[in-house]
C-alpha positions as CSV (number, residue, x, y, z in Angstrom):
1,X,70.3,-7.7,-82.1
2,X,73.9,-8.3,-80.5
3,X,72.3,-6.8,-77.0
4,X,69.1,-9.3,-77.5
5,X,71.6,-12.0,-77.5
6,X,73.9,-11.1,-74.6
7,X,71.6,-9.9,-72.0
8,X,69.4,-13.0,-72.6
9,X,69.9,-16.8,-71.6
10,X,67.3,-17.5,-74.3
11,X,64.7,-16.0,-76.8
12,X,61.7,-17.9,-78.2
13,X,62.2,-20.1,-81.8
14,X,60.3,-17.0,-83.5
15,X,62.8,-14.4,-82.1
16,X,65.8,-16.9,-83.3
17,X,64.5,-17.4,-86.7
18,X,64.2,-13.6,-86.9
19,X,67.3,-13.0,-86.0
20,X,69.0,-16.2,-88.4
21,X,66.7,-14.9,-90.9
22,X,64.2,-18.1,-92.0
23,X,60.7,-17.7,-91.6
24,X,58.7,-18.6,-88.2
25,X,57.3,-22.1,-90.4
26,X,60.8,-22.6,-91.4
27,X,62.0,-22.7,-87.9
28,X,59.4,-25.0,-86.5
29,X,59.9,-27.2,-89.5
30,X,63.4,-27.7,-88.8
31,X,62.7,-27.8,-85.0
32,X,60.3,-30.6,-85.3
33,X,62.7,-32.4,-87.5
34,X,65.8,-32.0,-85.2
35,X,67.4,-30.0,-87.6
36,X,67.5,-26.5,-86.2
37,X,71.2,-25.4,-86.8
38,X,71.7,-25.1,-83.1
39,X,70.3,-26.4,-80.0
40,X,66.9,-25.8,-78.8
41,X,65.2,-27.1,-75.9
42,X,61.5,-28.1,-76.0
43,X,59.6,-27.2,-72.3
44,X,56.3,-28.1,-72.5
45,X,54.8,-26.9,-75.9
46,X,57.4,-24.2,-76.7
47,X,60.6,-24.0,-78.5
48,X,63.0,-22.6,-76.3
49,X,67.0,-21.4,-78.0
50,X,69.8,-21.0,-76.2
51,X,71.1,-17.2,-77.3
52,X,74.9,-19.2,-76.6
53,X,74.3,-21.5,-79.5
54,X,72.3,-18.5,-81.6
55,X,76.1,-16.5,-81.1
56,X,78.3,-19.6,-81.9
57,X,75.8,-20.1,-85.3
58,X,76.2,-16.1,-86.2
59,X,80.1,-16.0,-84.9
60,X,79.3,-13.6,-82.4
61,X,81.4,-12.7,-79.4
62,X,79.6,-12.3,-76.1
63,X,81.2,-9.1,-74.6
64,X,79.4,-8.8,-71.1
């Protein structure tokens, strides 16, 4: 999980709810209410999370 979130600038809102733990409706719930707990951009249809914001949520460390 930590090497999925330094060696990419961002992972889909499926990957990040598997990796925060909630399910894939949970995620798009809170998405489409603005209340994802970190910041996600929306290009085009998609959900797109920053992996920065995914390791400040999880306090992880970015050792690259």
């Amino acid at each position: 999980m930590t090497a999925l979130l330094t060696d990419r600038a961002a992972v889909s809102l499926q990957e990040a709810a598997q990796i925060i733990g909630i399910s894939k409706s949970g995620a798009y719930n809170l998405a489409q209410s603005g209340n994802f707990p970190c910041r996600i951009l929306k290009v085009g249809g998609r959900y797109i999370v920053p992996t920065a914001g995914l390791r400040e949520l999880l306090d992880i460390t970015a050792t690259a």
